[in-house]
Residue frames as qw, qx, qy, qz and C-alpha x, y, z in Angstrom:
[[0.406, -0.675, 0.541, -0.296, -97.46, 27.58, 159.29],
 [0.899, 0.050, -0.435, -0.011, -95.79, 24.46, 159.64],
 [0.658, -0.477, 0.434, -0.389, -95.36, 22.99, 162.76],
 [0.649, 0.144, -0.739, 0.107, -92.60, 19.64, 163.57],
 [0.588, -0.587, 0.119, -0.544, -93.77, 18.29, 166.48],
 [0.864, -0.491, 0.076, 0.086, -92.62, 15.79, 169.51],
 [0.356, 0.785, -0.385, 0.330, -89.48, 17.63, 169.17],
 [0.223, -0.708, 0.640, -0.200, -88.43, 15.76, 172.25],
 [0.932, 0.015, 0.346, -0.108, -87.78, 12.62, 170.25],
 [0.026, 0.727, -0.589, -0.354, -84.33, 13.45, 168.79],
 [0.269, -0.401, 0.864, 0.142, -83.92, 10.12, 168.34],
 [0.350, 0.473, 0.800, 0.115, -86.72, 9.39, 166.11],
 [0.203, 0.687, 0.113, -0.688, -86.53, 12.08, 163.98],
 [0.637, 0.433, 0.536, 0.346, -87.64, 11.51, 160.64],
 [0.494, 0.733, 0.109, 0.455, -87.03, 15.30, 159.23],
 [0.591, -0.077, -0.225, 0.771, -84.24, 17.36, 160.53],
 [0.000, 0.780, 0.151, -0.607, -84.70, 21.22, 162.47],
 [0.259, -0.327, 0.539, 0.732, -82.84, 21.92, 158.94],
 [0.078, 0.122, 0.829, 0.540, -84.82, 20.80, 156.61],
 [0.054, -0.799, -0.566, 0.195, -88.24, 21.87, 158.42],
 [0.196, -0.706, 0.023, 0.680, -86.88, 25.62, 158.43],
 [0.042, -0.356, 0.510, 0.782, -85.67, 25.29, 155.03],
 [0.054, 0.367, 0.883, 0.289, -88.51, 23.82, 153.49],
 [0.043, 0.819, 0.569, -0.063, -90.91, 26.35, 155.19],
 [0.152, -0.608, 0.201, 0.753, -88.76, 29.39, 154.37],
 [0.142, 0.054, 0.737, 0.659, -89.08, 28.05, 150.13],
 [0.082, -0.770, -0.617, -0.141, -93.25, 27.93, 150.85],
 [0.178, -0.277, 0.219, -0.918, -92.99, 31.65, 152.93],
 [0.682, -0.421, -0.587, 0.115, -93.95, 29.12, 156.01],
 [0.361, -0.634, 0.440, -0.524, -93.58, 30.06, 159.96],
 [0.806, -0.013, -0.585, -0.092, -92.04, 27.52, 161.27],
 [0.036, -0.672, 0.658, -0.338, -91.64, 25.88, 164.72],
 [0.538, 0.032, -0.842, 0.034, -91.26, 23.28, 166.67],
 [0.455, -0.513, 0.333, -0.647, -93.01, 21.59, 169.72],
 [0.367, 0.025, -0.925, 0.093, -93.60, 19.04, 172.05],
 [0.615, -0.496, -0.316, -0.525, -96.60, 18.21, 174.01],
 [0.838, -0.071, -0.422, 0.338, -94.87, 16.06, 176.20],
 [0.583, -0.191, -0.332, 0.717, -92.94, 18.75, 177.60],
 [0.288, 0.644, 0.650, 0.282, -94.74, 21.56, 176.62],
 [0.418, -0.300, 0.295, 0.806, -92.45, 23.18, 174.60],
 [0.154, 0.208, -0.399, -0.880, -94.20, 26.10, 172.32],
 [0.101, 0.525, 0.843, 0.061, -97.57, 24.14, 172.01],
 [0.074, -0.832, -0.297, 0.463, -99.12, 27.70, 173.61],
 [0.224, -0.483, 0.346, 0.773, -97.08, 29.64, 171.39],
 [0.085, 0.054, 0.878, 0.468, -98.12, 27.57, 168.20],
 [0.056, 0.716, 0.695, -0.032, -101.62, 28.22, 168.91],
 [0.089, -0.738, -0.054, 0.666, -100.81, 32.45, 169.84],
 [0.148, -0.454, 0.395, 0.785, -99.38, 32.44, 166.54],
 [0.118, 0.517, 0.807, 0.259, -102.10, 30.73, 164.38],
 [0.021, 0.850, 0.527, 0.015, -104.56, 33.19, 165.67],
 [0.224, -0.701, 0.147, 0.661, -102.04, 36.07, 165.57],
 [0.174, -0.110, 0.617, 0.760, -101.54, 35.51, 161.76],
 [0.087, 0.569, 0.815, -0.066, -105.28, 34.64, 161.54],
 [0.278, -0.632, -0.275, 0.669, -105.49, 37.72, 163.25],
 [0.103, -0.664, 0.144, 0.727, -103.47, 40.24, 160.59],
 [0.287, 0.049, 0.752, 0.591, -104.62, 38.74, 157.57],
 [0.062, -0.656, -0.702, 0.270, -108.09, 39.33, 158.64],
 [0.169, -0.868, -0.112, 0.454, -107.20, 42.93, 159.46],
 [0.215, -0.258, 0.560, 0.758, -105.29, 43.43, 156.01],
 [0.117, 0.402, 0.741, 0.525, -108.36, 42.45, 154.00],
 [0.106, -0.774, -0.405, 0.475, -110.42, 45.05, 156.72],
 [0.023, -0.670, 0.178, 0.720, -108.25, 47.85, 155.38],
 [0.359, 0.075, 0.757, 0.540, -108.06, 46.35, 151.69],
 [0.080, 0.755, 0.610, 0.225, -112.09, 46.87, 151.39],
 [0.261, 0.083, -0.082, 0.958, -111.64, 50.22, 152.94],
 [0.220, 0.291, 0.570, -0.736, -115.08, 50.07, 154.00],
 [0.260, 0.139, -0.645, -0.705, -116.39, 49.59, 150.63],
 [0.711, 0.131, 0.547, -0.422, -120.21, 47.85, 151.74],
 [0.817, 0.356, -0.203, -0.405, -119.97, 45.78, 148.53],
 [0.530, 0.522, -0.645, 0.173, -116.36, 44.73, 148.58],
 [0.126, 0.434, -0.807, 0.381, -117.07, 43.66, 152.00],
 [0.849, 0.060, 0.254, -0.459, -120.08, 41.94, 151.55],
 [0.850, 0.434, -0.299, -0.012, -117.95, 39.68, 149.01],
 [0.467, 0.568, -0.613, 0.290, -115.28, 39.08, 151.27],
 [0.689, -0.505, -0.520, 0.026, -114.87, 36.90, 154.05],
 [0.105, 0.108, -0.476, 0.866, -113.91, 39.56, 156.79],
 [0.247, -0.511, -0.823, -0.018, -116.68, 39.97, 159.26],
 [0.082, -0.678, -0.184, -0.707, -118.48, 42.06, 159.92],
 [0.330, -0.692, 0.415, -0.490, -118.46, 41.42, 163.55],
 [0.707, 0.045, -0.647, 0.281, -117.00, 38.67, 165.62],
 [0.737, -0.676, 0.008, 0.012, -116.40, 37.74, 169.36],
 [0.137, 0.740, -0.604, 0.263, -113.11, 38.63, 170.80],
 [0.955, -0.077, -0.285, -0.017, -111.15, 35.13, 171.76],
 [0.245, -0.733, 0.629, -0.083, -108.71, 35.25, 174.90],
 [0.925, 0.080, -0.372, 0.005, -106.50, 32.25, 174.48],
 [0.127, 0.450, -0.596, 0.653, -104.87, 33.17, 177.92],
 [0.707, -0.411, -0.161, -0.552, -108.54, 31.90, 179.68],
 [0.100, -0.177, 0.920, -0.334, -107.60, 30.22, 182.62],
 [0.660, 0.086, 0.519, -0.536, -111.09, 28.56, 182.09],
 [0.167, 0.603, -0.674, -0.393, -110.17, 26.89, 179.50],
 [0.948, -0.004, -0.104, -0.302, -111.14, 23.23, 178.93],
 [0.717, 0.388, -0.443, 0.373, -107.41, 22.37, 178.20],
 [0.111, 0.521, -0.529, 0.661, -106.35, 23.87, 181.38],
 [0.785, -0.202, -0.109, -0.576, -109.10, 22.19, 183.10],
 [0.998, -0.004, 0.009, -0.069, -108.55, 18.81, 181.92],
 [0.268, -0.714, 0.531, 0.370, -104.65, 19.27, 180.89],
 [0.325, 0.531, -0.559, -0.548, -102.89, 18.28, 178.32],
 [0.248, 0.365, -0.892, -0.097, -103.07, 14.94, 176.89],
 [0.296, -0.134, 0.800, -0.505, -105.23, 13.24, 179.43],
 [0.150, -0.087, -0.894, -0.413, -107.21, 10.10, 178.60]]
């Protein structure tokens, strides 16, 4: 994933929306943009981390096919804790964004 951020500094932009896109499109990147500041896609940018996180995870699941060796050697877990990143209890939502 690649991520250009304080996207709401046009005027100090050191790599163009262009060139971000096209650069992560050559790697087989996800790219977007955000801004804390205004917070533009920040939330998103996280959803999608742990969404990709998510289906890689759950590709190597099915890969082993339940194989108890092949998924002792691999890093899929065997169990795990289910992570809302919608928690209104949040620390970040707490404290907001940015704050010193």
């Amino acid at each position: 994933m690649l991520i250009g951020n304080k996207s709401d500094l046009r005027h100090l932009v050191a790599v163009s929306t262009e060139d971000g896109k096209s650069f992560a499109e050559r790697e087989s990147l996800y790219f977007m943009e955000t801004s804390a500041l205004e917070a533009t896609n920040v939330e998103n940018a996280f959803t999608e981390v742990l969404t990709q996180i998510y289906r890689i995870v759950s590709k190597r699941a099915v890969e082993t096919g339940g194989d108890a060796a092949a998924a002792a050697s691999s890093s899929v877990p065997s169990r795990g804790e289910t992570i809302n990143v919608k928690d209104d209890g949040s620390m970040l939502k707490r404290i907001g964004c940015c704050s010193n």
